[in-house]
N, CA, C and O of each residue as an XYZ file, in Angstrom:
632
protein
N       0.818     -1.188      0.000
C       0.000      0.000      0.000
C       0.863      1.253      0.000
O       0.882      2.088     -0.905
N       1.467      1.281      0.952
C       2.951      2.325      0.714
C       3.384      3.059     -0.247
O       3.226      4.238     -0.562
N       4.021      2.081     -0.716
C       4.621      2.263     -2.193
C       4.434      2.781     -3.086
O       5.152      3.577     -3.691
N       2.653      2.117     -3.482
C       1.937      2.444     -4.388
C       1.308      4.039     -3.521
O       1.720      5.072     -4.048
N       0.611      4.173     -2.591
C       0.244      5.508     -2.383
C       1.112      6.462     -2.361
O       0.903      7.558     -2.881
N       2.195      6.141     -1.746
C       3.511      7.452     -1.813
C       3.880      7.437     -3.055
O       5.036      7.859     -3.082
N       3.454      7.129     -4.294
C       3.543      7.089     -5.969
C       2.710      8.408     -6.371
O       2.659      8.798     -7.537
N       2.154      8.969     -5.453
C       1.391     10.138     -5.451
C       2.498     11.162     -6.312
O       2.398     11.456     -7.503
N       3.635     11.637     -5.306
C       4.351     12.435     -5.778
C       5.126     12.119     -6.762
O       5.636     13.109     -7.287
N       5.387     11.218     -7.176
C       5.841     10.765     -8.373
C       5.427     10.974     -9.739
O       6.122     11.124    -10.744
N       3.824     10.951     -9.565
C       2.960     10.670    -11.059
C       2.661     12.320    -10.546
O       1.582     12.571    -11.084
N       2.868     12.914    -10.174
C       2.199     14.645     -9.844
C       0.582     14.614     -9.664
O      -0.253     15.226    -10.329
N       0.417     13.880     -8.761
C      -0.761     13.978     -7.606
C      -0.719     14.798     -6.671
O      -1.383     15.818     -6.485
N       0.148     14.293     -6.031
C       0.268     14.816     -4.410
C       0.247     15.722     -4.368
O       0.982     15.932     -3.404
N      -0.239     17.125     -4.888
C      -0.600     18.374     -4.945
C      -2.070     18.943     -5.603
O      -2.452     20.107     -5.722
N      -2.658     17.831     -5.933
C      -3.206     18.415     -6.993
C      -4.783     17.585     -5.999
O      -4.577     16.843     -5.039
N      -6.290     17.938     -6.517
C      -7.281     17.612     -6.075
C      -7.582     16.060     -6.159
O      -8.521     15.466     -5.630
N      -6.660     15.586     -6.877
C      -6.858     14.225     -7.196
C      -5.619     13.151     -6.149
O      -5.547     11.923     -6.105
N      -4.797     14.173     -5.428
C      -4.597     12.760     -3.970
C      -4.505     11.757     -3.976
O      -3.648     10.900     -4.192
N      -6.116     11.893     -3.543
C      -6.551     10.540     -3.245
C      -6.568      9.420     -4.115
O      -7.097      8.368     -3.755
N      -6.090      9.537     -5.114
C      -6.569      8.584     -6.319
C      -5.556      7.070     -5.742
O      -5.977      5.996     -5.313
N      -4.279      7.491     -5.929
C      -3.623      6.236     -5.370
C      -3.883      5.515     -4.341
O      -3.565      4.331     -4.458
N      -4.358      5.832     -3.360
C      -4.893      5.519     -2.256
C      -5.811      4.897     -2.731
O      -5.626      3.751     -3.141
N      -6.916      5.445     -2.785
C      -8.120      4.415     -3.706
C      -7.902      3.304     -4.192
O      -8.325      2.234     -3.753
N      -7.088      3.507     -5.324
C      -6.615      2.659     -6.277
C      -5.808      1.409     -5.299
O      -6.345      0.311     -5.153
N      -4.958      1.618     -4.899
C      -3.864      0.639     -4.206
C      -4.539     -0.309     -3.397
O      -4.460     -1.533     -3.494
N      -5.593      0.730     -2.128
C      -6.424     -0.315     -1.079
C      -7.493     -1.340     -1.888
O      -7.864     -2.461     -1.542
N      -7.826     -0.630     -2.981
C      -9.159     -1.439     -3.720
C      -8.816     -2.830     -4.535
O      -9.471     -3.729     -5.063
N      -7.447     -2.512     -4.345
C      -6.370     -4.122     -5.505
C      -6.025     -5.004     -4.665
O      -5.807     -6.154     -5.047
N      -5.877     -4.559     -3.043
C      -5.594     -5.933     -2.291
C      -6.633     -6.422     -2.323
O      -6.593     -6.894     -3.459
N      -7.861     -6.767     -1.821
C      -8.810     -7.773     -1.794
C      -8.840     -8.577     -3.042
O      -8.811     -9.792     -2.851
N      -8.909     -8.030     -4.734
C      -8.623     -8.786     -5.988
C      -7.247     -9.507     -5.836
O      -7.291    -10.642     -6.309
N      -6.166     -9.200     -5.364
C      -4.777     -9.871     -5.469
C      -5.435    -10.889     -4.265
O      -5.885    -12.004     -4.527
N      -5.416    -10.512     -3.397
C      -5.824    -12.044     -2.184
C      -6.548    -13.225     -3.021
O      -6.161    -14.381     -3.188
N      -7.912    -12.475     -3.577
C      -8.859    -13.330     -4.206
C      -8.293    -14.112     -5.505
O      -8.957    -15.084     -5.864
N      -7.298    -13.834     -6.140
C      -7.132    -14.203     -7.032
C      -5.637    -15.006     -6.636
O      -5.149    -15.889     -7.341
N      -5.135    -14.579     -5.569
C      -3.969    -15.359     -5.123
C      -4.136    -16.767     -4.606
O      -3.232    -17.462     -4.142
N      -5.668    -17.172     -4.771
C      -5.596    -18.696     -3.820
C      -5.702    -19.552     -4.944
O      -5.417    -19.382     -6.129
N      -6.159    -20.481     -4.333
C      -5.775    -21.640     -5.369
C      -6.913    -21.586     -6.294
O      -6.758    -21.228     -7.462
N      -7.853    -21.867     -5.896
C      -8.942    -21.271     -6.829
C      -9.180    -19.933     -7.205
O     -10.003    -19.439     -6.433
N      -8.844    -19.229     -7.975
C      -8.512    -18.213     -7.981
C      -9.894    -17.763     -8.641
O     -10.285    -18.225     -9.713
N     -10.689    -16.686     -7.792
C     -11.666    -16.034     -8.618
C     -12.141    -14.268     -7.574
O     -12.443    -14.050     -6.401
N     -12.010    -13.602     -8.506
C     -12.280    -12.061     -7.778
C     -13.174    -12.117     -6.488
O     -13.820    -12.992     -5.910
N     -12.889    -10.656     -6.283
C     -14.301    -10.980     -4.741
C     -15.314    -10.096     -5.416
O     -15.110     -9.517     -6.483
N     -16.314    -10.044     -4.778
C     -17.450     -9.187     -4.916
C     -17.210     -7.712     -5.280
O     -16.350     -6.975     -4.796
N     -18.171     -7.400     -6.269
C     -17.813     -6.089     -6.747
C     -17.748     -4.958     -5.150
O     -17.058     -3.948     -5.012
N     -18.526     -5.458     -4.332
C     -18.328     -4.765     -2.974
C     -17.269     -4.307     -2.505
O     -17.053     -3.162     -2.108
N     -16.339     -5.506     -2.550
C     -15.013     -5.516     -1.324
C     -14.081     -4.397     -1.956
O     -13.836     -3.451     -1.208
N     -13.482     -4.370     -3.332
C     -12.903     -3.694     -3.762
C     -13.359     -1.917     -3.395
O     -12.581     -0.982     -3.207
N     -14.503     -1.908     -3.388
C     -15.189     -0.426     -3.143
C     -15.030      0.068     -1.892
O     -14.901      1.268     -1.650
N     -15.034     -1.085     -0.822
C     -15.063     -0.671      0.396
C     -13.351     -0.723      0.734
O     -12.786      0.260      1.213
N     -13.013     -1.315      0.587
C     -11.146     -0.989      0.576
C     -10.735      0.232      0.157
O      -9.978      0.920      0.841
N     -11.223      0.626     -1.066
C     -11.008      1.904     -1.755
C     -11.233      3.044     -0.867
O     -10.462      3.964     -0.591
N     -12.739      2.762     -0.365
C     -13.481      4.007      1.031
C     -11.927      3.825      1.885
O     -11.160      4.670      2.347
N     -11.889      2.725      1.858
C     -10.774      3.238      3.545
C      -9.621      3.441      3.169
O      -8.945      3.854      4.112
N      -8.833      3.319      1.875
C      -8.287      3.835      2.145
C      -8.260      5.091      1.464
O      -7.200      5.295      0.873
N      -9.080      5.949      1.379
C      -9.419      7.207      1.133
C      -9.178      8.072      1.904
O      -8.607      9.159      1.815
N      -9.944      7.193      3.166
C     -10.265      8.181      4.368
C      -8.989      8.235      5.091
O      -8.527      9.290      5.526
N      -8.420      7.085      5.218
C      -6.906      6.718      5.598
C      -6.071      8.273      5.124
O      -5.663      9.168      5.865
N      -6.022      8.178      3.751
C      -5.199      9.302      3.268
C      -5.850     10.669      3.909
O      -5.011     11.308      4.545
N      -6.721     11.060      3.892
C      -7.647     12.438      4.830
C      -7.345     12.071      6.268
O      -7.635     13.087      6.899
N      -6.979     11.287      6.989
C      -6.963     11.427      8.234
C      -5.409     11.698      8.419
O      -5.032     12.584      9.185
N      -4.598     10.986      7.765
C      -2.918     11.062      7.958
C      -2.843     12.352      7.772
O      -1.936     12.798      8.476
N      -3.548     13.458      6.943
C      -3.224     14.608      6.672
C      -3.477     15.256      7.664
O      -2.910     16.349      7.628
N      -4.214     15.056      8.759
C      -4.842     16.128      9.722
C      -3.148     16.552     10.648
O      -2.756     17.712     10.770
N      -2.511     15.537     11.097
C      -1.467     16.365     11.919
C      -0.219     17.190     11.180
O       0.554     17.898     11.826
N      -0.140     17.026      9.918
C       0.689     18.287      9.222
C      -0.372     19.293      8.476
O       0.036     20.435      8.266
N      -1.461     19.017      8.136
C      -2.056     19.668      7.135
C      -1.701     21.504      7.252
O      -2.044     22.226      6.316
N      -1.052     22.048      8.392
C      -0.853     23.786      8.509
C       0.236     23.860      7.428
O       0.325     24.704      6.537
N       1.142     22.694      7.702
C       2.913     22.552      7.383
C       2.917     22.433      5.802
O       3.743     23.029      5.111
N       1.770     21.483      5.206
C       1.543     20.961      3.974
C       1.288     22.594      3.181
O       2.017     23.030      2.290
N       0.258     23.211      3.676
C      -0.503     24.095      3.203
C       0.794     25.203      3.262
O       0.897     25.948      2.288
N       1.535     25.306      4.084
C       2.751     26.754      3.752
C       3.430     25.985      3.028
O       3.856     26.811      2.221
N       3.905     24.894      2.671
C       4.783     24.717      2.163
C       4.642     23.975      0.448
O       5.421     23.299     -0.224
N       3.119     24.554      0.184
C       2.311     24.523     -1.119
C       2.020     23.481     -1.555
O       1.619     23.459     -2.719
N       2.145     21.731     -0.501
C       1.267     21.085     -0.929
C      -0.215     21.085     -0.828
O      -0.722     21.187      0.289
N      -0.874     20.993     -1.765
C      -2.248     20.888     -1.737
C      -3.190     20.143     -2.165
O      -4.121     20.549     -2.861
N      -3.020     18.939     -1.768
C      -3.782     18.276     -2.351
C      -5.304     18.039     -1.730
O      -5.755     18.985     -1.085
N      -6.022     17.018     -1.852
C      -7.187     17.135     -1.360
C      -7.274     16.985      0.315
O      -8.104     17.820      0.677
N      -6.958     16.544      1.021
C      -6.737     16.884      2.375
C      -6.335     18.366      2.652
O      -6.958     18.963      3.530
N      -5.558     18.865      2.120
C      -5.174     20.309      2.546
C      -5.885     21.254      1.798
O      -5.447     22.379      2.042
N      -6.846     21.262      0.948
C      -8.239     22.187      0.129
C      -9.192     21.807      0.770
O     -10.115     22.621      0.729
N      -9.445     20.692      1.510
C     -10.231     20.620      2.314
C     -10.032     21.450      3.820
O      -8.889     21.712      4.196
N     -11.137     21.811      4.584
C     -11.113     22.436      5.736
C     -10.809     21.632      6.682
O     -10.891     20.573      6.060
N     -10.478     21.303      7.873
C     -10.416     20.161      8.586
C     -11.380     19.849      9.219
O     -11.265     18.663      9.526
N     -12.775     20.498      9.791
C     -14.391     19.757      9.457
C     -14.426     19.112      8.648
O     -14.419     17.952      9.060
N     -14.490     19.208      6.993
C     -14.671     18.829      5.681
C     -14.017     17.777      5.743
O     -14.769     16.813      5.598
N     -12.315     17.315      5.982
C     -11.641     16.182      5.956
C     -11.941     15.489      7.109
O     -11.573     14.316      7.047
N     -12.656     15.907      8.476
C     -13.282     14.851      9.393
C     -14.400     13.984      8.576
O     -14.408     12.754      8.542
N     -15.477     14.959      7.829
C     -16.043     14.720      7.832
C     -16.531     13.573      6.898
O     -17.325     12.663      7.133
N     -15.889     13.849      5.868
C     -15.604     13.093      4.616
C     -14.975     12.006      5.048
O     -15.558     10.989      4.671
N     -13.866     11.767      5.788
C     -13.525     10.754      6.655
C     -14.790      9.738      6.689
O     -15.105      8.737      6.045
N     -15.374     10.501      7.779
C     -16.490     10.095      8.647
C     -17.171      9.030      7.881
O     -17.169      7.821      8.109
N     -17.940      9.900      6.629
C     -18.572      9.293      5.893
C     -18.505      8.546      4.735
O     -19.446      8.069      4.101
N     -16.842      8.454      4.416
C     -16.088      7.083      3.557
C     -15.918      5.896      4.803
O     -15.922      4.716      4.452
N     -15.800      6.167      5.961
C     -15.754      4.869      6.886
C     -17.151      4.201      7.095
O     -17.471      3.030      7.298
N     -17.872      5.360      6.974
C     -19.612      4.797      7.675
C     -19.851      3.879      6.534
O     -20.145      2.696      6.709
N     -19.691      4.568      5.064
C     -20.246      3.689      3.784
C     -19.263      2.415      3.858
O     -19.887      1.356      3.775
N     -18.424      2.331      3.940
C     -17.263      0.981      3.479
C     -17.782      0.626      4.844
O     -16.854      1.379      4.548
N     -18.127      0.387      5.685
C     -18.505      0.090      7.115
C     -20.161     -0.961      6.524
O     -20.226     -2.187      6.615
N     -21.373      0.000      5.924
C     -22.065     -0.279      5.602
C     -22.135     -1.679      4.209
O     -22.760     -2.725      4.039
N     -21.137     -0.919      3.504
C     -20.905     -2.072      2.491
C     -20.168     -3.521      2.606
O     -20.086     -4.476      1.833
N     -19.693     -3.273      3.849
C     -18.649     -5.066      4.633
C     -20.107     -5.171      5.431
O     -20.396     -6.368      5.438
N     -20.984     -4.522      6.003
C     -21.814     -5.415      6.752
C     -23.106     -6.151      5.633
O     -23.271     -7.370      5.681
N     -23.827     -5.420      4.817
C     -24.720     -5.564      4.026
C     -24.046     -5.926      2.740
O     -24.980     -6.026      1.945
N     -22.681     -6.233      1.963
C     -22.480     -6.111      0.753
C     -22.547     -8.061      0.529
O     -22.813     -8.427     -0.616
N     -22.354     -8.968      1.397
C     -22.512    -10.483      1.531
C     -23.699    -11.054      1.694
O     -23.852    -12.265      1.534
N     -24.515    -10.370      1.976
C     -26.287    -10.492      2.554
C     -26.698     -9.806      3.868
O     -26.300     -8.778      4.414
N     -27.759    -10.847      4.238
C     -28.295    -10.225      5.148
C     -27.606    -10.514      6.093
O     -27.282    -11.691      6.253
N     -27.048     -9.177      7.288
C     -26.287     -9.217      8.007
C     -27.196     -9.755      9.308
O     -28.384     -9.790      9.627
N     -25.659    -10.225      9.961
C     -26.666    -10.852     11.742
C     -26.931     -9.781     12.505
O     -26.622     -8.669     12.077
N     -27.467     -9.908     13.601
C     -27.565     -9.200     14.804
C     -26.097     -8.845     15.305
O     -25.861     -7.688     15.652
N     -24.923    -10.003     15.357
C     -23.543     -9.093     15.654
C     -23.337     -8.568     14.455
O     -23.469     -7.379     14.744
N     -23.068     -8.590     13.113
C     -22.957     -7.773     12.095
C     -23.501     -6.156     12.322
O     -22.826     -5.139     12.157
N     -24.981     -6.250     12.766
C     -25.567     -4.905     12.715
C     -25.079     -4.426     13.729
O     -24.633     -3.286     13.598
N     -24.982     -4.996     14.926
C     -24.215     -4.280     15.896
C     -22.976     -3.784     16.080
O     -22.769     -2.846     16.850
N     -21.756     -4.549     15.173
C     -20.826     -3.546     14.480
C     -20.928     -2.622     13.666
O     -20.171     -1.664     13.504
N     -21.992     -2.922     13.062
C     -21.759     -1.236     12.118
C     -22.432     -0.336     12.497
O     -22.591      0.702     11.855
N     -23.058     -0.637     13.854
C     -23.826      0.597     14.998
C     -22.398      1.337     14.899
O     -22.011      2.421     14.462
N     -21.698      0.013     15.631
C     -20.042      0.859     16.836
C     -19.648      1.390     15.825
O     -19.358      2.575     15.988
N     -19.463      0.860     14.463
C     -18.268      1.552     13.876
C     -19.118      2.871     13.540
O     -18.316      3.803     13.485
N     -20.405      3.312     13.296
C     -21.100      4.596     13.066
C     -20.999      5.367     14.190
O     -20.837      6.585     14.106
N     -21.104      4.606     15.568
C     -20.684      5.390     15.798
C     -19.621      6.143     16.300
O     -19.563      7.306     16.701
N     -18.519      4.962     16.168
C     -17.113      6.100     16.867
C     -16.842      6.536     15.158
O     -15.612      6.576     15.133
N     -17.173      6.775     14.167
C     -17.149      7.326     12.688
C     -17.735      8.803     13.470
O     -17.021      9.796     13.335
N     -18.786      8.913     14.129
C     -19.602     10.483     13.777
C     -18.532     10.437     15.455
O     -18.221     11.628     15.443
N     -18.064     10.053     16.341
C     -17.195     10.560     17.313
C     -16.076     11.400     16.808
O     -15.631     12.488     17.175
N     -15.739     10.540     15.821
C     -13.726     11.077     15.011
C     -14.569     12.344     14.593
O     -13.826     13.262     14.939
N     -15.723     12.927     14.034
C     -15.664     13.755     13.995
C     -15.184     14.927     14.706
O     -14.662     15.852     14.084
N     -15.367     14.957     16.347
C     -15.142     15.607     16.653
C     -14.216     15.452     17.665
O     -14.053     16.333     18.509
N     -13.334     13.992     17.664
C     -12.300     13.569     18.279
C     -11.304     13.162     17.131
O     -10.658     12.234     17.617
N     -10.977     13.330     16.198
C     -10.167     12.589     15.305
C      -8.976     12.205     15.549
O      -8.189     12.157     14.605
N      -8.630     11.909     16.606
C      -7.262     10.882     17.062
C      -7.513     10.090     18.208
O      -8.600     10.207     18.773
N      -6.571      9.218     18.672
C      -6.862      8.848     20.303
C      -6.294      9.678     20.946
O      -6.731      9.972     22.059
N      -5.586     10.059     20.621
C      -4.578     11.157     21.510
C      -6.004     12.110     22.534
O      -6.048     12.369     23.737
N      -7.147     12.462     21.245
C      -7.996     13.725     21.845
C      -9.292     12.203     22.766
O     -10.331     12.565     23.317
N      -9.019     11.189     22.729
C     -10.051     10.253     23.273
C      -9.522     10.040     24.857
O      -8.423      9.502     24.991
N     -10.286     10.452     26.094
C      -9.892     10.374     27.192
C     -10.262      8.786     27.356
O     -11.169      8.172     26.795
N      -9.214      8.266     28.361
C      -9.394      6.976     28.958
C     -10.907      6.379     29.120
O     -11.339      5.455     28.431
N     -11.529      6.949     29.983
C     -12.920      7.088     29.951
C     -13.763      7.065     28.729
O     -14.619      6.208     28.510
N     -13.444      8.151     27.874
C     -14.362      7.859     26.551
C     -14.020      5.881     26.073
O     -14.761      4.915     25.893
N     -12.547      6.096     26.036
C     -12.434      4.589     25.022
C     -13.150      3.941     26.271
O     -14.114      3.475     25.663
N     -13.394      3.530     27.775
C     -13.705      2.215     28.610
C     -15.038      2.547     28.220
O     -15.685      1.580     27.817
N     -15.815      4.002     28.232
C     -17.224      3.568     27.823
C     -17.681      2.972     26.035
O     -18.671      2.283     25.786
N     -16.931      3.337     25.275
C     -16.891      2.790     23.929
C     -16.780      1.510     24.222
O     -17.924      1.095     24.036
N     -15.981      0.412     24.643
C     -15.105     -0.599     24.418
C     -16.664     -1.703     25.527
O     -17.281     -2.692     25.132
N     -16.821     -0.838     27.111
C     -18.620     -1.356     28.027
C     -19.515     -1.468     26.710
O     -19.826     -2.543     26.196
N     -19.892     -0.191     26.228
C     -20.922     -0.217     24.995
C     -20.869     -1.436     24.078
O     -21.905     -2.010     23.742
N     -19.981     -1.724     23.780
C     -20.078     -2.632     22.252
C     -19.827     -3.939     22.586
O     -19.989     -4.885     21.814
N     -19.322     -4.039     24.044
C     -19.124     -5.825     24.765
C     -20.675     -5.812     25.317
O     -21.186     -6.932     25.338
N     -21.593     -4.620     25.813
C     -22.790     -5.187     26.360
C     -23.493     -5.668     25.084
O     -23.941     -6.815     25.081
N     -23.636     -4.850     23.948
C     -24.204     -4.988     23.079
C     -24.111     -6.522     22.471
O     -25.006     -7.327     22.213
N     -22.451     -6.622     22.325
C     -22.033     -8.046     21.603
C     -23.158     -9.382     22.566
O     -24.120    -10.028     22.149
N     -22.398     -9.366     24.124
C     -23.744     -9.616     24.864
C     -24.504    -10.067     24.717
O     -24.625    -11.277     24.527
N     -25.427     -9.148     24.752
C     -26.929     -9.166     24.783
C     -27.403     -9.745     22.976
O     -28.444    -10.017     22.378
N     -26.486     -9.717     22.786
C     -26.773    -10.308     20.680
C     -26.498    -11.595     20.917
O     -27.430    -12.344     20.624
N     -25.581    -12.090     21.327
C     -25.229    -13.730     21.639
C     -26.244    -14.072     22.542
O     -26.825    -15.156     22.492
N     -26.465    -13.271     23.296
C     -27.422    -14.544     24.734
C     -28.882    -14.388     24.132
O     -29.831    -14.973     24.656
């Protein structure tokens, strides 16, 4: 993933509104290389590739948040840094919620623990909004996140 995303500055991305493209591109080819790496070799669902792509989208918008002042004087601009940093929470937010939505519903009908992960992951998704690191997550926030989603798991099994 590396490699290929830090290929940004290479191909003259990494400044420009289009970023994200490698990122996209790179996360959305591992699930086809796995799928096609086994012995029976046959693609995965048009899903998986899409939802890899979401993350690592958002991946690239979130890495930007702790230089994005440094990026911006020093005239990179790509789509993380034209974005506002609301805008790159937010967009975040809502490439994790969808690729979140598309691994729970993109195989069928999801279970009761299925739906109840893509509660948690919605909702520490609309949290990063307005926590976007652990660094800003007090001890307390993560033990009540971590109570929340073991009662839930819980109460779905019993």
């Amino acid at each position: 993933f590396k490699t290929s995303a830090r290929s940004t500055g290479a191909v003259g991305l990494k400044s420009t509104p289009a970023s994200f493209a490698p990122y996209a591109i790179s996360f959305s080819l591992l699930p086809i290389f796995v799928g096609l790496s086994r012995e029976k070799a046959e693609p995965p669902p048009a899903w998986t590739p899409v939802a890899a792509g979401m993350l690592g989208v958002a991946a690239h918008l979130m890495n930007v948040i702790p230089d994005r002042e440094v990026d911006r004087s020093l005239g990179t601009l790509g789509l993380p840094q034209r974005l506002s940093r609301e805008q790159g929470l937010v967009l975040s937010a809502a490439l994790l919620a969808t690729s979140s939505a598309l691994v729970t519903f993109g195989p069928g009908r999801p279970s009761r623990v299925d739906t109840i992960g893509l509660v948690s992951s919605l909702v520490l998704a609309a949290a990063g909004i307005n926590r976007p690191t652990y660094n800003d997550l007090s001890d307390a926030d993560v033990d009540r996140i971590v109570a929340a989603i073991r009662g839930a798991c819980s109460r779905a099994a019993g």
